[in-house]
DSSP file (Angstrom, degrees, kcal/mol; ACC not computed):
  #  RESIDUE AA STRUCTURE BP1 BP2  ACC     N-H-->O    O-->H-N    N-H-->O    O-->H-N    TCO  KAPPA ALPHA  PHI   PSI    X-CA   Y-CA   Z-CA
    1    1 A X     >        0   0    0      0, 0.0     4,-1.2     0, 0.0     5,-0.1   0.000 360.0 360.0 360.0 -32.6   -7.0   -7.0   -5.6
    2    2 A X  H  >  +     0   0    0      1,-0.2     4,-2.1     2,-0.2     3,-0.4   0.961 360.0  56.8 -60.4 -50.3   -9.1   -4.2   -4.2
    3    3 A X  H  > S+     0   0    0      1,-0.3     4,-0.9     2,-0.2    -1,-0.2   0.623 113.4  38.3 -79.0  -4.3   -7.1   -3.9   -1.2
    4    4 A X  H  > S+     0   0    0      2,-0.1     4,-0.7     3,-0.1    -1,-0.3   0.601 112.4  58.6-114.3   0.2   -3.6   -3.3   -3.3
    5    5 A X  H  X S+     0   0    0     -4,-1.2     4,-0.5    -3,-0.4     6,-0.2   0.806 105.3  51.6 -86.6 -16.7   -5.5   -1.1   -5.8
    6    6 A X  H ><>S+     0   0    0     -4,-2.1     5,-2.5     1,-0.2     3,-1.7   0.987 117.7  34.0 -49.6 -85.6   -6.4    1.1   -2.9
    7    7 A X  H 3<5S+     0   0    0     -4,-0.9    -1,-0.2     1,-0.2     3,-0.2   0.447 119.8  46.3 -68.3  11.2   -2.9    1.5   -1.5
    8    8 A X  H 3<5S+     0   0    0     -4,-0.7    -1,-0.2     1,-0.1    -2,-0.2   0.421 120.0  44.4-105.3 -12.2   -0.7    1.6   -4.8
    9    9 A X  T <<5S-     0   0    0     -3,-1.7    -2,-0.2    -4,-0.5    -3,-0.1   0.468 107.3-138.0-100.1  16.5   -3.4    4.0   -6.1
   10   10 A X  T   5 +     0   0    0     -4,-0.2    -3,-0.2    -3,-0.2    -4,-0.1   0.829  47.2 164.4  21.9  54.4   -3.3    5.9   -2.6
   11   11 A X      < -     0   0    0     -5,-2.5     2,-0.9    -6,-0.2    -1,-0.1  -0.151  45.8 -87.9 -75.2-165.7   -6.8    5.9   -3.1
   12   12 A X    >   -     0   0    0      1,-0.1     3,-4.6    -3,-0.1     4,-0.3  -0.757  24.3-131.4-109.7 112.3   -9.2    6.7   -0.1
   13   13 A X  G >  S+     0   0    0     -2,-0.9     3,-1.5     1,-0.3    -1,-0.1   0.813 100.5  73.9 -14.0 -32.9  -10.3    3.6    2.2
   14   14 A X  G >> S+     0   0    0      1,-0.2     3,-1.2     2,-0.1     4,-0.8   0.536  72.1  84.8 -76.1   9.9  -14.2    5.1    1.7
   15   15 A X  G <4 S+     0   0    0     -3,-4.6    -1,-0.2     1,-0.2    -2,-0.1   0.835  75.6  54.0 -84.9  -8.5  -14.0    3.9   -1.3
   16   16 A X  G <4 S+     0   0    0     -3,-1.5    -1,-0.2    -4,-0.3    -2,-0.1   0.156 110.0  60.7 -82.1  10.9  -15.2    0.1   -0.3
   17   17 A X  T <4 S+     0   0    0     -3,-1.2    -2,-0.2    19,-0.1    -1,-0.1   0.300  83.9 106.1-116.3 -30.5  -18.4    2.4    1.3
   18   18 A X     <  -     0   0    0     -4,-0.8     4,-0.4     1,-0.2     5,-0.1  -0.256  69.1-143.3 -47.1 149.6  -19.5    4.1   -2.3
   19   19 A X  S  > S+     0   0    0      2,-0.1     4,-1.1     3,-0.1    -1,-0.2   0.418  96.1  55.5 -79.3  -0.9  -22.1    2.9   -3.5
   20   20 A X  T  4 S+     0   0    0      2,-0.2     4,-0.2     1,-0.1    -2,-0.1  -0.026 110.7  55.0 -95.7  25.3  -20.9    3.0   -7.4
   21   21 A X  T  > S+     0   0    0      2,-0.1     4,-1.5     3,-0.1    -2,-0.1   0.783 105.8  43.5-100.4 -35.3  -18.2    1.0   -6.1
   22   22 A X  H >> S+     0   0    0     -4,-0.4     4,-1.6     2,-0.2     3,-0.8   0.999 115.6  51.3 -87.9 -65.3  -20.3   -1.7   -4.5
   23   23 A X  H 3X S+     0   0    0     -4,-1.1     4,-2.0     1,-0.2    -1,-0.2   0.806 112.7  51.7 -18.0 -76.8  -22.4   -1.5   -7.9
   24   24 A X  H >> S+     0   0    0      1,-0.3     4,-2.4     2,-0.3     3,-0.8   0.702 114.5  37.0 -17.7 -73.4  -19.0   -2.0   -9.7
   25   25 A X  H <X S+     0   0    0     -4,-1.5     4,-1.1    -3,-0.8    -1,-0.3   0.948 116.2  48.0 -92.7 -69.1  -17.8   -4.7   -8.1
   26   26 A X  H 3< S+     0   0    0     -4,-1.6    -1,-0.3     2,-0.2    -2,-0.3   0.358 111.6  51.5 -93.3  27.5  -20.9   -6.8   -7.5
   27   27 A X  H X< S+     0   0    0     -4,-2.0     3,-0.6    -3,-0.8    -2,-0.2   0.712 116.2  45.6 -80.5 -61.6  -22.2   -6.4  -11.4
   28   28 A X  H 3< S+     0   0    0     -4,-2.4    -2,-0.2     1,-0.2    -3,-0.2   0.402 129.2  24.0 -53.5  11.5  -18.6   -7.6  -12.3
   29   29 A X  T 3<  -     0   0    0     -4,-1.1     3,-0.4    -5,-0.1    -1,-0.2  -0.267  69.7-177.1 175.1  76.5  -18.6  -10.3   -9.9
   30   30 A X  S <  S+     0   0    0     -3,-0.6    -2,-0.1     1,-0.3    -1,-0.0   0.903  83.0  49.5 -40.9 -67.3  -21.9  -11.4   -9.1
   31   31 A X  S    S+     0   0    0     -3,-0.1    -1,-0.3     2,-0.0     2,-0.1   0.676  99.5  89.5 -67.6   3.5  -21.0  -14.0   -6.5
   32   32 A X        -     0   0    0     -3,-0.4     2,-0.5    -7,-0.2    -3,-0.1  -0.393  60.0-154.9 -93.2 168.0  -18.7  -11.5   -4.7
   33   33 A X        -     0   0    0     -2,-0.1     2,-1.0    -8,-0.0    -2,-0.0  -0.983  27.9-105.7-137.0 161.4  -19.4   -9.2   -2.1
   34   34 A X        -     0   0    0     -2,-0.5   -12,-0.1     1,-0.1   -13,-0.0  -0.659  35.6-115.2 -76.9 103.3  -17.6   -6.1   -1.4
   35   35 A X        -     0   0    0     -2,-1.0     2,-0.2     1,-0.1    -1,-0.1   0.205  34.5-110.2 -46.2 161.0  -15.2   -6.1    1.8
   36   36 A X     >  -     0   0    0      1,-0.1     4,-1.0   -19,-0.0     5,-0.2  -0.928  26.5-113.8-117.4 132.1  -16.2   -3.6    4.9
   37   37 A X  H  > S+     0   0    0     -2,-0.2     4,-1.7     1,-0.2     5,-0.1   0.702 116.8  56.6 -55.6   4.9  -14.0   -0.7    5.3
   38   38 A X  H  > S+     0   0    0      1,-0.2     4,-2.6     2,-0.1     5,-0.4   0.953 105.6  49.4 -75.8 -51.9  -13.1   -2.4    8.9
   39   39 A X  H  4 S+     0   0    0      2,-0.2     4,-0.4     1,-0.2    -1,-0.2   0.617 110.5  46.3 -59.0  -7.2  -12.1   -5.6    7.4
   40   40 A X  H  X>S+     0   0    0     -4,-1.0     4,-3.4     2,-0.2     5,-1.0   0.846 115.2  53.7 -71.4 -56.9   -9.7   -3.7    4.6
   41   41 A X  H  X5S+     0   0    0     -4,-1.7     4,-3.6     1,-0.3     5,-0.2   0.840 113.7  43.5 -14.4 -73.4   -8.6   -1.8    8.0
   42   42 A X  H  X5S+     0   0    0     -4,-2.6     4,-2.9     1,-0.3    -1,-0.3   0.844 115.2  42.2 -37.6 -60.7   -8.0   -5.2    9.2
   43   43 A X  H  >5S+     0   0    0     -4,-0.4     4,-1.4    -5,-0.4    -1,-0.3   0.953 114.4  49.4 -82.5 -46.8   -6.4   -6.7    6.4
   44   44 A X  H  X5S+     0   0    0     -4,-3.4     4,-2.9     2,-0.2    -1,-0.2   0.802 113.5  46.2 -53.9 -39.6   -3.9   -3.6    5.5
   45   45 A X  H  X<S+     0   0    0     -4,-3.6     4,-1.4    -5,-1.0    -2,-0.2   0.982 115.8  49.1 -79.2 -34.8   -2.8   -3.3    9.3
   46   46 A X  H >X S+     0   0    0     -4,-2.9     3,-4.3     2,-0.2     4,-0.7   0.946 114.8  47.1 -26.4 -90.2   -2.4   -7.9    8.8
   47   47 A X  H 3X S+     0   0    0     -4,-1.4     4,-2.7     1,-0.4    -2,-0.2   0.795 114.5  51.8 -46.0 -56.1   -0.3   -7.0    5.4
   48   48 A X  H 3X S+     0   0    0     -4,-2.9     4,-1.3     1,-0.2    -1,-0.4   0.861 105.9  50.3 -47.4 -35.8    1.9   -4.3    7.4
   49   49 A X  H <X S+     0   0    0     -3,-4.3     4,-1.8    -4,-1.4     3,-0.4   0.896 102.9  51.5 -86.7 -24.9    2.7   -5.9    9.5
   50   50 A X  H >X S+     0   0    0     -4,-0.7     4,-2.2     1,-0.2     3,-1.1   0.934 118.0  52.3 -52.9 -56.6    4.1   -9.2    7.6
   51   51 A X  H 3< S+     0   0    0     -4,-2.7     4,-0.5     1,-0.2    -1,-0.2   0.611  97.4  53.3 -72.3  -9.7    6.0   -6.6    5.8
   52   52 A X  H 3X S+     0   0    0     -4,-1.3     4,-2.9    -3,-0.4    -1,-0.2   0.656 117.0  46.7 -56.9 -37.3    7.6   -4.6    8.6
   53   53 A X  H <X S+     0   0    0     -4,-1.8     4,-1.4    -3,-1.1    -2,-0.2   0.990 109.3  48.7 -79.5 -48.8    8.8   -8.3    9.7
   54   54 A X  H  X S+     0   0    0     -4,-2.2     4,-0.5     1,-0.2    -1,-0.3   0.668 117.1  48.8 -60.2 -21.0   10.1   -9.6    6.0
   55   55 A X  H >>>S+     0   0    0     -4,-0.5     4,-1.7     2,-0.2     3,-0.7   0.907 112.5  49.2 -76.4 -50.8   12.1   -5.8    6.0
   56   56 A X  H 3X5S+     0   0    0     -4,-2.9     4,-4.3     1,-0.3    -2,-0.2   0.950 112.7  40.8 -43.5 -78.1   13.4   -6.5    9.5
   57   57 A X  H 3<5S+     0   0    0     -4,-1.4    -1,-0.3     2,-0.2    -2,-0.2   0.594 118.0  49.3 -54.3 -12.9   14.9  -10.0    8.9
   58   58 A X  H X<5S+     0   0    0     -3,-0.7     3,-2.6    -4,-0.5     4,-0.3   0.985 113.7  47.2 -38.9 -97.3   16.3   -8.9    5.2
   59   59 A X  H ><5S+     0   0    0     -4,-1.7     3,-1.9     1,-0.3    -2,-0.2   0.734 106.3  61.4 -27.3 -42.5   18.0   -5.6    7.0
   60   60 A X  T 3<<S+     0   0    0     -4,-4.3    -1,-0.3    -5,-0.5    -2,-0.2   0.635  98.2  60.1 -77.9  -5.4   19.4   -8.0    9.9
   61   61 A X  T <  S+     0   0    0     -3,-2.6     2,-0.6    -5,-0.2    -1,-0.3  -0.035  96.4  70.2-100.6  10.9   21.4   -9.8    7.4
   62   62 A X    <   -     0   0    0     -3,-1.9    -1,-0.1    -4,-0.3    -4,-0.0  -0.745  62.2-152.7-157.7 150.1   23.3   -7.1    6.3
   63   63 A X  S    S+     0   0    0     -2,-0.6     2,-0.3     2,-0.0    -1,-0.1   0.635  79.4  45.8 -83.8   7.3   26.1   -5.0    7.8
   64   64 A X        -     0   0    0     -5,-0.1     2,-0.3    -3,-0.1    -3,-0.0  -0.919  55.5-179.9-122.5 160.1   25.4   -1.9    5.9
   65   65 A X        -     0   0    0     -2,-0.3     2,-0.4     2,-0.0    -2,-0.0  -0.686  11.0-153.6-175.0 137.6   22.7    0.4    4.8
   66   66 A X        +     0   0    0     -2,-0.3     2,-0.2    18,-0.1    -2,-0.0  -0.615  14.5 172.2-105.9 159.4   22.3    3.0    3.2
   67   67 A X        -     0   0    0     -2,-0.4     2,-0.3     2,-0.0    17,-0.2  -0.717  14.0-147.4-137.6-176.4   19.7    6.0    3.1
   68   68 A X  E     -A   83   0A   0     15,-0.8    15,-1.7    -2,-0.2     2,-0.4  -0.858   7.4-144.8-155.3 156.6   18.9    9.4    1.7
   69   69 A X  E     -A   82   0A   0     -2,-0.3     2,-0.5    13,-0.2    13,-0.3  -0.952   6.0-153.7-129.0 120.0   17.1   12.5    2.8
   70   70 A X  E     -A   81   0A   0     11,-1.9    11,-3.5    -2,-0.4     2,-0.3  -0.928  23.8-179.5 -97.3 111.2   15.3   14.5    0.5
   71   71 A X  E     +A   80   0A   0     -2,-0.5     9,-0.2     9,-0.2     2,-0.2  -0.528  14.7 137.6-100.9 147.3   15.4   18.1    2.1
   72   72 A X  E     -A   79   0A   0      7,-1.2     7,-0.9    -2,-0.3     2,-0.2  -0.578  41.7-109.1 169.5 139.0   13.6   21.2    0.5
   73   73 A X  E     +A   78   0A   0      5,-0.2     2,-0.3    -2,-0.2     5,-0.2  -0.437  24.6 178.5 -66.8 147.3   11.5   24.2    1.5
   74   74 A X  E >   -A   77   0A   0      3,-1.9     3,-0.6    -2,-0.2    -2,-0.0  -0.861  66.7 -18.9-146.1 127.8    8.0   25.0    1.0
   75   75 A X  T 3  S-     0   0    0     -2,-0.3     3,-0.1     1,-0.2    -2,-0.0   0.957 133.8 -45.2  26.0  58.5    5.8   28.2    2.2
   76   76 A X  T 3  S+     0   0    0      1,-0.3     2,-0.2     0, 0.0    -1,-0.2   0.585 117.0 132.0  95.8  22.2    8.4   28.8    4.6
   77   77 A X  E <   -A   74   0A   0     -3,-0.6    -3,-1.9    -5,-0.1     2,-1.1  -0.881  52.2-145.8 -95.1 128.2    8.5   24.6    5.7
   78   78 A X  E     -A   73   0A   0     -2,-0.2     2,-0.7    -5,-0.2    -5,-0.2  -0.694  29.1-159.8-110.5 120.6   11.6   22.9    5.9
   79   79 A X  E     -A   72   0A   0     -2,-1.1    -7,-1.2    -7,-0.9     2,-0.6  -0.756   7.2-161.5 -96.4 125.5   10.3   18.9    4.5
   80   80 A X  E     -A   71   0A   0     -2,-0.7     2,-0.7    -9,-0.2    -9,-0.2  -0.784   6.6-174.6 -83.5  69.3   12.2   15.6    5.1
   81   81 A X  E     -A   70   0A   0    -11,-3.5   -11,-1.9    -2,-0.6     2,-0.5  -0.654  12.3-159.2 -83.6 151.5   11.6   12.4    2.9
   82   82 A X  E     -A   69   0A   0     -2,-0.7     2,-0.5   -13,-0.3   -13,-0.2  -0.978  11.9-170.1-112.1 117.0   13.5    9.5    4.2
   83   83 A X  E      A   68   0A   0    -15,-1.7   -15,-0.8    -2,-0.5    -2,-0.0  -0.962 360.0 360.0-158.8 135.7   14.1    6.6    1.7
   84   84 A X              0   0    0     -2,-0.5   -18,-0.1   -17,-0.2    -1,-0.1   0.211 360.0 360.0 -83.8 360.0   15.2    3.5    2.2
């Protein structure tokens, strides 16, 4: 749960390093102990990669696909999002 409130809250990885997090975590949940940022590392780069494959095989089953560019300037920067 930690490790998807991190990325869906784009929070920052030091935050399993805080020490009011560690507090946090092991007063609500005495018998737990707080993952080390290597092992979120660990486990995030794991998670990517399972999903990189479940996009792949999905995509390979279908003969089309479509995308979008969001273009627009800023201080004189020309910006790209790409979405799928």
């Amino acid at each position: 749960m930690i490790q998807n409130m991190i990325i869906n809250a784009s929070l920052p990885f030091n935050l399993v390093e805080q020490i009011d997090f560690k507090n946090l975590i092991t007063t609500g949940y005495p018998n737990r102990h707080v993952l080390s940022r290597k092992m979120l590392m660990k486990n995030i780069k794991a998670q990517h990669q399972v999903l990189l494959q479940n996009m792949k095989s999905i995509f390979s089953k279908i003969n089309y696909l479509t995308t979008t560019a969001d273009c627009w300037t800023i201080f004189k920067r020309f910006v790209i999002l790409n979405k799928l």
